[in-house]
N, CA, C and O atoms as a CHARMM CRD file, in Angstrom:
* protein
*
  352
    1    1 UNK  N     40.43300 -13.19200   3.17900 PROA 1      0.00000
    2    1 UNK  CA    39.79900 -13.01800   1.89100 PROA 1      0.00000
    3    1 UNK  C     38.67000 -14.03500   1.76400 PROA 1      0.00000
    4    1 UNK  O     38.40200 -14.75100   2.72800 PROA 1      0.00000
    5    2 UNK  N     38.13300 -14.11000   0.85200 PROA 2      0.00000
    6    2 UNK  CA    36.86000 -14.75100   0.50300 PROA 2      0.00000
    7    2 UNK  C     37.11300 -14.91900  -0.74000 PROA 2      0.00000
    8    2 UNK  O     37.69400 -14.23000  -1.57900 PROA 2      0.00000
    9    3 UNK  N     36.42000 -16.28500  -0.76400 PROA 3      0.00000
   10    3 UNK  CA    36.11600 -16.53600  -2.45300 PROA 3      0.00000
   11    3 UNK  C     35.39900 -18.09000  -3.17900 PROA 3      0.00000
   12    3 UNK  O     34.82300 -18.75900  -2.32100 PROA 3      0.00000
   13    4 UNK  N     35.38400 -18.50000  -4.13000 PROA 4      0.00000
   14    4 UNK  CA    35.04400 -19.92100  -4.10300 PROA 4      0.00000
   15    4 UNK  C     35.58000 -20.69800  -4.95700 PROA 4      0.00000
   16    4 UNK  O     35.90500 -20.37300  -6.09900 PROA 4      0.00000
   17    5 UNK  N     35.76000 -22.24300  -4.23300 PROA 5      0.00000
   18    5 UNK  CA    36.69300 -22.73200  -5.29500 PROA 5      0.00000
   19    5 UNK  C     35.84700 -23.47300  -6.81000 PROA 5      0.00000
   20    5 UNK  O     34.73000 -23.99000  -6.80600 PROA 5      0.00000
   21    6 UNK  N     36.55000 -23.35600  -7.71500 PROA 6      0.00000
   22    6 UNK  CA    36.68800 -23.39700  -9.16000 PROA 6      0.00000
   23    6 UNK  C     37.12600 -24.83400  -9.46100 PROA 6      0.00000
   24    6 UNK  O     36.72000 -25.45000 -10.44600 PROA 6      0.00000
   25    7 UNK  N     37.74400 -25.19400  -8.80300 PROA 7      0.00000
   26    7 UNK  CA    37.99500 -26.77200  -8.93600 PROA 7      0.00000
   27    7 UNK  C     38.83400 -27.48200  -8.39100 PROA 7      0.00000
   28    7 UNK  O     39.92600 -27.04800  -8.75800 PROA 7      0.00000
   29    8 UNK  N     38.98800 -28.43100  -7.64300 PROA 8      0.00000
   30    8 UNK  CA    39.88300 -29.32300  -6.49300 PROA 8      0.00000
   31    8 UNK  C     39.56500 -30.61500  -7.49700 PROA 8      0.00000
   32    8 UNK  O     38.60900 -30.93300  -8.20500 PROA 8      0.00000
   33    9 UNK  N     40.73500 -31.13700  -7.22100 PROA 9      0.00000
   34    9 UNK  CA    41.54600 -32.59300  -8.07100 PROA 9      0.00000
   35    9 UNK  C     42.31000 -33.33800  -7.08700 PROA 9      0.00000
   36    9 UNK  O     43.50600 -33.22200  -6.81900 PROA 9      0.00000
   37   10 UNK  N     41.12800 -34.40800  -6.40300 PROA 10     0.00000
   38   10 UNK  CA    41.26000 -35.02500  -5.28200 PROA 10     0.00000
   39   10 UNK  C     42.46300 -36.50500  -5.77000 PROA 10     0.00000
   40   10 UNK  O     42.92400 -37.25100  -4.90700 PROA 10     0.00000
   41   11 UNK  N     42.70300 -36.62200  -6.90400 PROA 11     0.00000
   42   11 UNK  CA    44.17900 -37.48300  -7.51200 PROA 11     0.00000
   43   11 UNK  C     45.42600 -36.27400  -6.61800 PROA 11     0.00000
   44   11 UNK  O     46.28600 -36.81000  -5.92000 PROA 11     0.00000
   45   12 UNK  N     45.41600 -35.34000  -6.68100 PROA 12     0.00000
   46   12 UNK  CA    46.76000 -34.67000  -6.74800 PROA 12     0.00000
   47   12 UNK  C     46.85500 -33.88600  -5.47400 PROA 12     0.00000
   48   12 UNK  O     47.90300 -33.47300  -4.97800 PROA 12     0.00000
   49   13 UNK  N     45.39200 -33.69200  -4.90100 PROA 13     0.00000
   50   13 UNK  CA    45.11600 -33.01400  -3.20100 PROA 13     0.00000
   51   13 UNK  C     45.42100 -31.29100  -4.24200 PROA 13     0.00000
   52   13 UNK  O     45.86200 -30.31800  -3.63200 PROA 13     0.00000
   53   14 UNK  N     45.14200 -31.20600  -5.60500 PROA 14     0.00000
   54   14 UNK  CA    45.30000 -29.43400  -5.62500 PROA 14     0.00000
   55   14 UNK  C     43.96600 -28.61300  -5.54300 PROA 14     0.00000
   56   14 UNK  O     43.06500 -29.38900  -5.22500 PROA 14     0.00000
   57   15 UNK  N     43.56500 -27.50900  -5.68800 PROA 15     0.00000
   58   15 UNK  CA    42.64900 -26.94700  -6.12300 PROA 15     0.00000
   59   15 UNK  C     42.79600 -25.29800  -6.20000 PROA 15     0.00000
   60   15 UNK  O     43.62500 -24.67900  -5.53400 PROA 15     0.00000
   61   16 UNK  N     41.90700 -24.71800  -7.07200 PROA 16     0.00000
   62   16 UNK  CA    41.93800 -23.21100  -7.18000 PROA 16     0.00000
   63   16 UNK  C     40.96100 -22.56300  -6.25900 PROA 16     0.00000
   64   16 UNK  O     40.14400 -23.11800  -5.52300 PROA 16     0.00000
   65   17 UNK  N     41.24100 -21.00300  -6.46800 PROA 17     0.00000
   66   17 UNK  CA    40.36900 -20.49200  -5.76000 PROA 17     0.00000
   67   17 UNK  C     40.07900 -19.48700  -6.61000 PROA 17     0.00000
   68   17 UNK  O     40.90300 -19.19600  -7.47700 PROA 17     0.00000
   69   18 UNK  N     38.67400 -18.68200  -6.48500 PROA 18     0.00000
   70   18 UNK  CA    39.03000 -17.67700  -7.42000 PROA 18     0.00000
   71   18 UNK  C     38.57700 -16.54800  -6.14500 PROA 18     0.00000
   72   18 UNK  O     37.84600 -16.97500  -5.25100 PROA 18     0.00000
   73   19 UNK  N     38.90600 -15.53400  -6.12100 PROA 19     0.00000
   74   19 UNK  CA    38.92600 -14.42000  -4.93300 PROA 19     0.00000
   75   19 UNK  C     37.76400 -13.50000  -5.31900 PROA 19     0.00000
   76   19 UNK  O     37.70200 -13.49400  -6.54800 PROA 19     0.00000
   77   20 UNK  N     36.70100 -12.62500  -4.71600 PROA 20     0.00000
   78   20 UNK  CA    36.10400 -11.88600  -5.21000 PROA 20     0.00000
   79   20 UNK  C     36.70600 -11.11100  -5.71000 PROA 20     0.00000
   80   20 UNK  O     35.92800 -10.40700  -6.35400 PROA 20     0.00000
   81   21 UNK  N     37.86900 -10.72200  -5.83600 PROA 21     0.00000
   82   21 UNK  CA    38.45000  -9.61700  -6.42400 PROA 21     0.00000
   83   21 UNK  C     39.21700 -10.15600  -7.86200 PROA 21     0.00000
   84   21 UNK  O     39.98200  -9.39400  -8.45300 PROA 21     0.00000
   85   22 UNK  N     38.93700 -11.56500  -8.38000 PROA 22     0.00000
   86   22 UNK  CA    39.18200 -11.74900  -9.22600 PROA 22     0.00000
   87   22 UNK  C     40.21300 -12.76900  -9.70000 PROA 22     0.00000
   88   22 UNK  O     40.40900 -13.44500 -10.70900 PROA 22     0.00000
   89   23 UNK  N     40.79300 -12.56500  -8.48500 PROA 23     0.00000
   90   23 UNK  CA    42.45300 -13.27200  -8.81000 PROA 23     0.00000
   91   23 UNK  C     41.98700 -14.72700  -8.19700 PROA 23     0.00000
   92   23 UNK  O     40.96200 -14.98300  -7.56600 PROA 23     0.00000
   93   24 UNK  N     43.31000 -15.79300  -8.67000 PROA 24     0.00000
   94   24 UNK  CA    43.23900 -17.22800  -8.89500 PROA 24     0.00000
   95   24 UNK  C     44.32300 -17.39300  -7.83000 PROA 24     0.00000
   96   24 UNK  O     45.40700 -16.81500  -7.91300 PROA 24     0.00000
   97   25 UNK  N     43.96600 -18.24900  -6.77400 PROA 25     0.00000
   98   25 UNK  CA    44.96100 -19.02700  -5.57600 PROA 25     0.00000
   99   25 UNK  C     44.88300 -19.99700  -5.90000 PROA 25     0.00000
  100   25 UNK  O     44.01500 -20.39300  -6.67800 PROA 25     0.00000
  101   26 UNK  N     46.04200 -20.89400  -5.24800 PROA 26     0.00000
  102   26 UNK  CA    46.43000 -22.18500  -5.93200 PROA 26     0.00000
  103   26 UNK  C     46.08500 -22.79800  -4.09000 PROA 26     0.00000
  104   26 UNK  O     46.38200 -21.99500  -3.20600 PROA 26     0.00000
  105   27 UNK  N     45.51700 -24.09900  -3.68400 PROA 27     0.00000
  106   27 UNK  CA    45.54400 -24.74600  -2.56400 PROA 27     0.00000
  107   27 UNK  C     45.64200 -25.88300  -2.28000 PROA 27     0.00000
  108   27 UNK  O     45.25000 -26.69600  -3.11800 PROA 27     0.00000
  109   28 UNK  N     46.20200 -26.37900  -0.98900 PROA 28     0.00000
  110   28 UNK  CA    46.43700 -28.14900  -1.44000 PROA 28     0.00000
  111   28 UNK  C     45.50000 -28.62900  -0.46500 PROA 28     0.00000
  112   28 UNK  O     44.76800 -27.77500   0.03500 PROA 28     0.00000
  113   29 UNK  N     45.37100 -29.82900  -0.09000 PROA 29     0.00000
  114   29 UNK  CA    44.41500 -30.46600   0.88900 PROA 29     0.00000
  115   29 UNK  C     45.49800 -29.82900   2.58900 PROA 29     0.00000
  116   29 UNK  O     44.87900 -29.45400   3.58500 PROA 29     0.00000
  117   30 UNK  N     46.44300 -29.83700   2.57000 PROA 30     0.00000
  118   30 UNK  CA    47.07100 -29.44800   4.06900 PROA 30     0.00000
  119   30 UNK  C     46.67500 -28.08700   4.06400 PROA 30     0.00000
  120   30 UNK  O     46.64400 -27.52900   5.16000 PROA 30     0.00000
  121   31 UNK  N     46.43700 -27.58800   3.28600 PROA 31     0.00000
  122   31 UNK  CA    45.92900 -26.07900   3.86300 PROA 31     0.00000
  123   31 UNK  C     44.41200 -25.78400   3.75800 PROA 31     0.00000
  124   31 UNK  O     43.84100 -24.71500   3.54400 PROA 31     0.00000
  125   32 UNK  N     43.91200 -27.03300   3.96800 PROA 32     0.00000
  126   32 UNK  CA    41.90600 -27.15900   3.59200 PROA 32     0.00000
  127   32 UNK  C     41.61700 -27.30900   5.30800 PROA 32     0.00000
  128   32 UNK  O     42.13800 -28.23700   5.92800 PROA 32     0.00000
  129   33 UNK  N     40.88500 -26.47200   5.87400 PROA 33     0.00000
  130   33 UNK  CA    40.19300 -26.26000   7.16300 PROA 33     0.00000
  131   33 UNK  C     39.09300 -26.60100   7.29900 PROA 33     0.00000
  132   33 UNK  O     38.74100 -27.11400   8.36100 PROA 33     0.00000
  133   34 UNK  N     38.32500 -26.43800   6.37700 PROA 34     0.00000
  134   34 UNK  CA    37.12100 -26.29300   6.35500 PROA 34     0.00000
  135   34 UNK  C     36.03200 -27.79600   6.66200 PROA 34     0.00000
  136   34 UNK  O     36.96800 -28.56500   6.88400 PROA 34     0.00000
  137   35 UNK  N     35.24300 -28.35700   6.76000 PROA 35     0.00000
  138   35 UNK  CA    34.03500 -29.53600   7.00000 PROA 35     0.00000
  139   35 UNK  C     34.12100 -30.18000   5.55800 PROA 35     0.00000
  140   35 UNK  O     34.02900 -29.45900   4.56400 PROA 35     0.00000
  141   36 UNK  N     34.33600 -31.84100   5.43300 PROA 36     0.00000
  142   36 UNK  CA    34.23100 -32.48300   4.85800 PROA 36     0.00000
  143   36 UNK  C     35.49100 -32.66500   3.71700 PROA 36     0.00000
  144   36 UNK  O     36.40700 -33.27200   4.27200 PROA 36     0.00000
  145   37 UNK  N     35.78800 -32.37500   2.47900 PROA 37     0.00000
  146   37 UNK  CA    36.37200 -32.46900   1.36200 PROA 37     0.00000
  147   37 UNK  C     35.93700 -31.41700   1.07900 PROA 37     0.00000
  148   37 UNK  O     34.78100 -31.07600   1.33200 PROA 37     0.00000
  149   38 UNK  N     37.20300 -30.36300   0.21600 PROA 38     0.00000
  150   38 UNK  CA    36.74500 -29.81600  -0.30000 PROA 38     0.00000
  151   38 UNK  C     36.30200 -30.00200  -2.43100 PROA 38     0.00000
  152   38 UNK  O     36.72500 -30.97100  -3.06200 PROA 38     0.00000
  153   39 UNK  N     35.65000 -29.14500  -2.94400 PROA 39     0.00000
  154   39 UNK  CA    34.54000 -28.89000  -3.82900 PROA 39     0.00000
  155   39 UNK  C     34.51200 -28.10900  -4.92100 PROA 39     0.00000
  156   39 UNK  O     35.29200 -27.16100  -4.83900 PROA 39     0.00000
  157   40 UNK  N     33.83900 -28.17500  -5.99800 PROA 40     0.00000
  158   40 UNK  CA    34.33500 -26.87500  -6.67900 PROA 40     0.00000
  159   40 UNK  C     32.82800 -26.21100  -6.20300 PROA 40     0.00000
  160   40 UNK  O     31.99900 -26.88800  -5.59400 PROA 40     0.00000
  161   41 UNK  N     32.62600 -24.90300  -6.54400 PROA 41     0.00000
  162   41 UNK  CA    31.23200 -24.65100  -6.11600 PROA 41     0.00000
  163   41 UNK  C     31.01900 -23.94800  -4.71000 PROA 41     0.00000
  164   41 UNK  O     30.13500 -23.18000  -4.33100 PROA 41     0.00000
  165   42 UNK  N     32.17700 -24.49300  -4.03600 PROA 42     0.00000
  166   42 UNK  CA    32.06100 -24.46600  -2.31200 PROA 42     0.00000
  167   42 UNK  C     32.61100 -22.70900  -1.71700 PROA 42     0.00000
  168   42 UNK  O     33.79600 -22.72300  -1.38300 PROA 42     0.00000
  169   43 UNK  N     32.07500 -21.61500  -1.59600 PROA 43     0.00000
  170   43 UNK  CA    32.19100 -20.59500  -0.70200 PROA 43     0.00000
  171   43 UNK  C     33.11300 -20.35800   0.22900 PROA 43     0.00000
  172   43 UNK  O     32.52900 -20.58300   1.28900 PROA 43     0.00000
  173   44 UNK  N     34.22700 -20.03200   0.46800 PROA 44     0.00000
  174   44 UNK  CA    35.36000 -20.26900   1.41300 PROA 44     0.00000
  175   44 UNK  C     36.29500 -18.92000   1.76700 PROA 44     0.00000
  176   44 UNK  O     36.76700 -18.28100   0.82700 PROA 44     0.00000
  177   45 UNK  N     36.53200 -18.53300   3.06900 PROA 45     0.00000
  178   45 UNK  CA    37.45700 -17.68000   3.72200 PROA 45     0.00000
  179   45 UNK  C     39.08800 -18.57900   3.27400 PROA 45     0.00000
  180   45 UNK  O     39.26400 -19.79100   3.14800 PROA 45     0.00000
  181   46 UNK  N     39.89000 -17.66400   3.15100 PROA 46     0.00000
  182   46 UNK  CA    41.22200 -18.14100   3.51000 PROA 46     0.00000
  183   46 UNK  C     42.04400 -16.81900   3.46800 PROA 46     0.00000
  184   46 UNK  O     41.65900 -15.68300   3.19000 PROA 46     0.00000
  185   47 UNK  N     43.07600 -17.19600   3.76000 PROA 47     0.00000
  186   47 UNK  CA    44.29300 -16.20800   3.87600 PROA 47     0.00000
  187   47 UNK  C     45.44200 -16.70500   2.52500 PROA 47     0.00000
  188   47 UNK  O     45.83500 -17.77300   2.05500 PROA 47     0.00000
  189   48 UNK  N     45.71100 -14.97900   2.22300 PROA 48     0.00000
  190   48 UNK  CA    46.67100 -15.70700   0.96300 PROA 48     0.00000
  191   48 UNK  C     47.94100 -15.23000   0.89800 PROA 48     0.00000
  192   48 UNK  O     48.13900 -14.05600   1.21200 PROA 48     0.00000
  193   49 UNK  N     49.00600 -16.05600   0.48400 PROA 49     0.00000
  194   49 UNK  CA    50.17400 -15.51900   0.26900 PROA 49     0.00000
  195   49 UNK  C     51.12500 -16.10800  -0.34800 PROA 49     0.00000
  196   49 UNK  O     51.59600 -17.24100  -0.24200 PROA 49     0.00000
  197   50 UNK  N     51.46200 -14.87800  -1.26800 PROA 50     0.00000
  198   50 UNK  CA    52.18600 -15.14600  -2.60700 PROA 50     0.00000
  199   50 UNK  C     51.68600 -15.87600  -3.55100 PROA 50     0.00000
  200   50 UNK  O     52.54000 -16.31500  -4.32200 PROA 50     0.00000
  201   51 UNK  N     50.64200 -16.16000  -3.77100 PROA 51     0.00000
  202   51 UNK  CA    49.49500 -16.81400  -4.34300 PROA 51     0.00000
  203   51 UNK  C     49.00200 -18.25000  -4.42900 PROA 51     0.00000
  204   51 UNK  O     48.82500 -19.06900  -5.33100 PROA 51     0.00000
  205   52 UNK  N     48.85100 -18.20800  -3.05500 PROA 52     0.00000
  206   52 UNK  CA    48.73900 -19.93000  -2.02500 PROA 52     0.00000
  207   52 UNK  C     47.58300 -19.35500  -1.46300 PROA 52     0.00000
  208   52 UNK  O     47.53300 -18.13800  -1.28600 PROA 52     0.00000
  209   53 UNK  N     46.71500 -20.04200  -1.18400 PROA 53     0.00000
  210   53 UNK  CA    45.48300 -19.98400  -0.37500 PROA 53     0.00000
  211   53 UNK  C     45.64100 -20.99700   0.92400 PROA 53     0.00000
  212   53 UNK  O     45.33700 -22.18700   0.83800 PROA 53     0.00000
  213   54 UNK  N     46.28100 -20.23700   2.44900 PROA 54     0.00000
  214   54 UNK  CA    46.17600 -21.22100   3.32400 PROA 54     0.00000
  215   54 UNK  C     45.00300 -20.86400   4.16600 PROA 54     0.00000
  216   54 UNK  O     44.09700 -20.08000   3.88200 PROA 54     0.00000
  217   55 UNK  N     45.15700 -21.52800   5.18700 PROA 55     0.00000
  218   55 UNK  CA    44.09000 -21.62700   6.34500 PROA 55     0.00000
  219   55 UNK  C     42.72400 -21.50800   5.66600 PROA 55     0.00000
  220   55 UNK  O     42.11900 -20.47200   5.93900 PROA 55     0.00000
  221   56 UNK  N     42.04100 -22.47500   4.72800 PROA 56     0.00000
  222   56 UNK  CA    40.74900 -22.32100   3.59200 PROA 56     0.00000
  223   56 UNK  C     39.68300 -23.01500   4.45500 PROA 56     0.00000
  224   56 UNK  O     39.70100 -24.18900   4.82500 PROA 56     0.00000
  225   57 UNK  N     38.86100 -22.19000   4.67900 PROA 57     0.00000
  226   57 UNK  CA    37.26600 -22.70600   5.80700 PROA 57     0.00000
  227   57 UNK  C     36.61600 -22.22500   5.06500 PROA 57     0.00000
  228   57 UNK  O     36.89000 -21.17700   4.48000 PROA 57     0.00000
  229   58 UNK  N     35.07200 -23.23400   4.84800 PROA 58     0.00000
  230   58 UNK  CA    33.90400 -22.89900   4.39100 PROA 58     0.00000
  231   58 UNK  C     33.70200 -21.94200   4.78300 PROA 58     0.00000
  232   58 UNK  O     34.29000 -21.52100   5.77900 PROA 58     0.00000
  233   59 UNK  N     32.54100 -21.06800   3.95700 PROA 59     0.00000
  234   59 UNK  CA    32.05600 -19.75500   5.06900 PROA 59     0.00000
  235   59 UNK  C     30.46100 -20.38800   5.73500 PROA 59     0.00000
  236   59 UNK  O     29.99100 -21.50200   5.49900 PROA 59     0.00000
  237   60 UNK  N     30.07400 -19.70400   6.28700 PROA 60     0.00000
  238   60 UNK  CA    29.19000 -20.11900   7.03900 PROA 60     0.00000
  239   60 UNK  C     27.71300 -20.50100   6.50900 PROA 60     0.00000
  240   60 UNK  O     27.69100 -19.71800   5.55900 PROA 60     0.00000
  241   61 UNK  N     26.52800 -21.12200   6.46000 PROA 61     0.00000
  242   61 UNK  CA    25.81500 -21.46900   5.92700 PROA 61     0.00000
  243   61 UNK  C     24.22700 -21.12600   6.57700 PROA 61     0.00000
  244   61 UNK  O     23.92800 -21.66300   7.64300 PROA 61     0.00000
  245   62 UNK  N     23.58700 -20.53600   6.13200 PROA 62     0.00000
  246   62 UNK  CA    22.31700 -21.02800   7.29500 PROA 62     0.00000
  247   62 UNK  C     22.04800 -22.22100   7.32500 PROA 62     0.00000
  248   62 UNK  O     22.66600 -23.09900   6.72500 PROA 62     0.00000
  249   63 UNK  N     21.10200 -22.36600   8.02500 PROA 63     0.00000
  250   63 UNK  CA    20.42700 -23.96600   8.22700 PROA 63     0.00000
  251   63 UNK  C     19.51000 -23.84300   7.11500 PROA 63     0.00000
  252   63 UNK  O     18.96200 -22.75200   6.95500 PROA 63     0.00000
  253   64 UNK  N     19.22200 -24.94500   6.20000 PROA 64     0.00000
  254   64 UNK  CA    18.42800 -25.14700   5.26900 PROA 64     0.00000
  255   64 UNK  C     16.99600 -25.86100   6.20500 PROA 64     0.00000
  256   64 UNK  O     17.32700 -26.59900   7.13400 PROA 64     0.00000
  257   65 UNK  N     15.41900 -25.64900   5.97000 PROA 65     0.00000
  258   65 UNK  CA    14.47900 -25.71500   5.61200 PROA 65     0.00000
  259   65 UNK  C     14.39600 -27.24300   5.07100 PROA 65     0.00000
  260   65 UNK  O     14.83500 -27.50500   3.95100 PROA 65     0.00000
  261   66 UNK  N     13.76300 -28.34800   5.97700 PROA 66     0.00000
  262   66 UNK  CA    13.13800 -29.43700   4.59500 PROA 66     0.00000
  263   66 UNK  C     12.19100 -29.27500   4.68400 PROA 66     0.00000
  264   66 UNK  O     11.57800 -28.94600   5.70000 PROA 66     0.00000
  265   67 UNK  N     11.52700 -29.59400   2.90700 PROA 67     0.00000
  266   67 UNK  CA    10.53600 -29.50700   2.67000 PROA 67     0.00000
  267   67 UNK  C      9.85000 -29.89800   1.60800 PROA 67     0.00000
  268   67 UNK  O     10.08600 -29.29400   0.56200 PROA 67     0.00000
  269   68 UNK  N      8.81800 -31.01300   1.59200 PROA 68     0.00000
  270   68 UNK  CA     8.49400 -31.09600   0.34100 PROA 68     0.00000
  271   68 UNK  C      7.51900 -30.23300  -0.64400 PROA 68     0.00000
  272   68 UNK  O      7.20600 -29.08600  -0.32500 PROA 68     0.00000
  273   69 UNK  N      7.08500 -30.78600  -1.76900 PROA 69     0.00000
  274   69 UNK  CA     5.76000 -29.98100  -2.24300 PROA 69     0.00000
  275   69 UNK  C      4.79700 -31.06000  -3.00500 PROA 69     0.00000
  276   69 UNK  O      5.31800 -31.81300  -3.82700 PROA 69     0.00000
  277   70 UNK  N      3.62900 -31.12700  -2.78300 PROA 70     0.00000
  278   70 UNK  CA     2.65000 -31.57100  -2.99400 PROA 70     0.00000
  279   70 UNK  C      1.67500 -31.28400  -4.33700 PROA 70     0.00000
  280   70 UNK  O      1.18300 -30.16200  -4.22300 PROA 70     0.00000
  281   71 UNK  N      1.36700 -31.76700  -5.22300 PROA 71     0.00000
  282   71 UNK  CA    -0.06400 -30.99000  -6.15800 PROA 71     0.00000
  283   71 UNK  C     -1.31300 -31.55800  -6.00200 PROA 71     0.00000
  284   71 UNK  O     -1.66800 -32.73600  -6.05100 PROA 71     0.00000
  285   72 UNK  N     -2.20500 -30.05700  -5.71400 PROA 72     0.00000
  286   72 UNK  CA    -3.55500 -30.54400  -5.11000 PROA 72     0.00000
  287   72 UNK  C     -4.17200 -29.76400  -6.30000 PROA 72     0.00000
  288   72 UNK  O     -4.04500 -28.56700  -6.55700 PROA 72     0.00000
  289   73 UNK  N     -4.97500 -30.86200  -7.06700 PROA 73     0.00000
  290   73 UNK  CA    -5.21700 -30.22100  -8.43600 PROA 73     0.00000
  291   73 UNK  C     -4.23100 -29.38600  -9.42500 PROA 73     0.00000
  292   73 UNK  O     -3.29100 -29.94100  -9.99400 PROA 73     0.00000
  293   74 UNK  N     -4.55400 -27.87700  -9.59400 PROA 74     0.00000
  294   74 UNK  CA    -3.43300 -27.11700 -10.42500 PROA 74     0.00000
  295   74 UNK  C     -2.40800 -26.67300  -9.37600 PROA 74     0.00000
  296   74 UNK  O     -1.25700 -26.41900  -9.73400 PROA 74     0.00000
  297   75 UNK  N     -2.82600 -26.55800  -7.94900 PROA 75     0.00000
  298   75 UNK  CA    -1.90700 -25.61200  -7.09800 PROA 75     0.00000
  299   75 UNK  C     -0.91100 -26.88100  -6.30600 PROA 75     0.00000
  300   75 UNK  O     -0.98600 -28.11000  -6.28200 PROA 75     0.00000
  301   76 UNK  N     -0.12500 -26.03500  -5.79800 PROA 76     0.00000
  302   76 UNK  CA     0.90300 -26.78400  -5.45600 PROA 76     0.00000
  303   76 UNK  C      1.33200 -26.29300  -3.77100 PROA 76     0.00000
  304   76 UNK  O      1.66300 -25.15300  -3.44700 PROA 76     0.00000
  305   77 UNK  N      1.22300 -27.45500  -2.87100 PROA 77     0.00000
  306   77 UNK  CA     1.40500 -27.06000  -1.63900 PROA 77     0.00000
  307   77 UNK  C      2.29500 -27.41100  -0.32300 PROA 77     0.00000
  308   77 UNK  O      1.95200 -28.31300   0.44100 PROA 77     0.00000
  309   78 UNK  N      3.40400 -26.66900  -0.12600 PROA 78     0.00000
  310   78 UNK  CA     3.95800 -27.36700   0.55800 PROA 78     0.00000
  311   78 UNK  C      3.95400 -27.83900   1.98900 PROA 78     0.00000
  312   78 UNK  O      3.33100 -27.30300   2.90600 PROA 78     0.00000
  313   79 UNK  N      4.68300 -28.85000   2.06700 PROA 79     0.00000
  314   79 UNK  CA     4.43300 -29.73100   3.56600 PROA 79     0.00000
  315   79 UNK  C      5.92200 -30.66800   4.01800 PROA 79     0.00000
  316   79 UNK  O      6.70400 -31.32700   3.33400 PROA 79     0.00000
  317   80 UNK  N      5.87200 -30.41800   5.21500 PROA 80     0.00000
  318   80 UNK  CA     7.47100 -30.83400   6.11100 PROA 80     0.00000
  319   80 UNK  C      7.28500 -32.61700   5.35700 PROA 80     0.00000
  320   80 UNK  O      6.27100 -33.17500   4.93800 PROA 80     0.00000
  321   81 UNK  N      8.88000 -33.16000   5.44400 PROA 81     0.00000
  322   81 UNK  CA     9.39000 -33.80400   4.49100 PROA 81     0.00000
  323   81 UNK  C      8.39400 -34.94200   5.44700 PROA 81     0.00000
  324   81 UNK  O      7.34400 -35.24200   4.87800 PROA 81     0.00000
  325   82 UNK  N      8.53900 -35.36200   6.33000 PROA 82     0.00000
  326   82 UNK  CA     7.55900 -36.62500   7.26300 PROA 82     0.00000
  327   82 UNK  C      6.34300 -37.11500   6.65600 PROA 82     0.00000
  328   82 UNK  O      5.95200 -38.27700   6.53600 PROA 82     0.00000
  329   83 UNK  N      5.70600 -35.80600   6.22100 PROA 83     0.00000
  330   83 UNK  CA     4.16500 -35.96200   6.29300 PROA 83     0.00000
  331   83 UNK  C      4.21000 -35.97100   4.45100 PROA 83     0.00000
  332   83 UNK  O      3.14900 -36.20300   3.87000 PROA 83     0.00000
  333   84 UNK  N      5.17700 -35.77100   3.82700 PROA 84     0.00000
  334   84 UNK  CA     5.56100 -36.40700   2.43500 PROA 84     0.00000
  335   84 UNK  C      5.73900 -38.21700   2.80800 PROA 84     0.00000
  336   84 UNK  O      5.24800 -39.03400   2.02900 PROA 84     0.00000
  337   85 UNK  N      6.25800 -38.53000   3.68200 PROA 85     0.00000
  338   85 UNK  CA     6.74800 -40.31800   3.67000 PROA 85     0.00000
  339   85 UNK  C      4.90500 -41.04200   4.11200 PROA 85     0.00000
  340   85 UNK  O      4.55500 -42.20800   4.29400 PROA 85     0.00000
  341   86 UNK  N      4.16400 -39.84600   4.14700 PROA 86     0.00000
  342   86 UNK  CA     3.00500 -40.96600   4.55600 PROA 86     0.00000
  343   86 UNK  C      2.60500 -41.71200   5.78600 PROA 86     0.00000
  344   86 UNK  O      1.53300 -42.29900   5.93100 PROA 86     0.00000
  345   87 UNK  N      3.53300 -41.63500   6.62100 PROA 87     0.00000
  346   87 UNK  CA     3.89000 -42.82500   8.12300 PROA 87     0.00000
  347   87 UNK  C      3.15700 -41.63100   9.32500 PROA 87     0.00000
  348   87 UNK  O      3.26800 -42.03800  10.48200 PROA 87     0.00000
  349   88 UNK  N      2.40600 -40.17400   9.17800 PROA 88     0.00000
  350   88 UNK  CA     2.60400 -39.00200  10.17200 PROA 88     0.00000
  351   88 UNK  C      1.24100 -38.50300   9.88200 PROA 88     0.00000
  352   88 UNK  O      0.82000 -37.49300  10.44600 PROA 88     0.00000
């Protein structure tokens, strides 16, 4: 299943999930797979049962783009984050 969590309460290791289909899983940090801590906000696969969310992995992300933006007069133009620090 898929879905994203709604809120993790890193005092108690709990958090929810809410499922695209609507429904609310309950998850603890031993059943968190996924990169880093989990988040509320955060996009996530898991498997559910009886209304436990185990095996919970981020879903996958593209690679983000850096980039800054510049104003040259009214227009606005962007340019890779380096040549924002001035040093390039």
């Amino acid at each position: 299943m898929q879905g994203q969590i709604i809120s993790f309460d890193t005092s108690t290791q709990q958090g929810i999930i809410l499922s695209e289909s609507g429904e609310s899983f309950s998850f603890d940090l031993a059943g968190w797979r996924g990169r880093g801590l989990p988040d509320s906000d955060v996009l996530v696969s898991f498997e559910a049962e009886n209304g436990i969310a185990r095996q919970v992995f981020n879903l996958p992300m593209g690679q983000l783009k850096a980039q800054g933006t510049k104003k040259v007069g009214s227009d606005s133009i962007s340019q890779p984050w380096y040549k924002k620090l001035g040093r390039f």
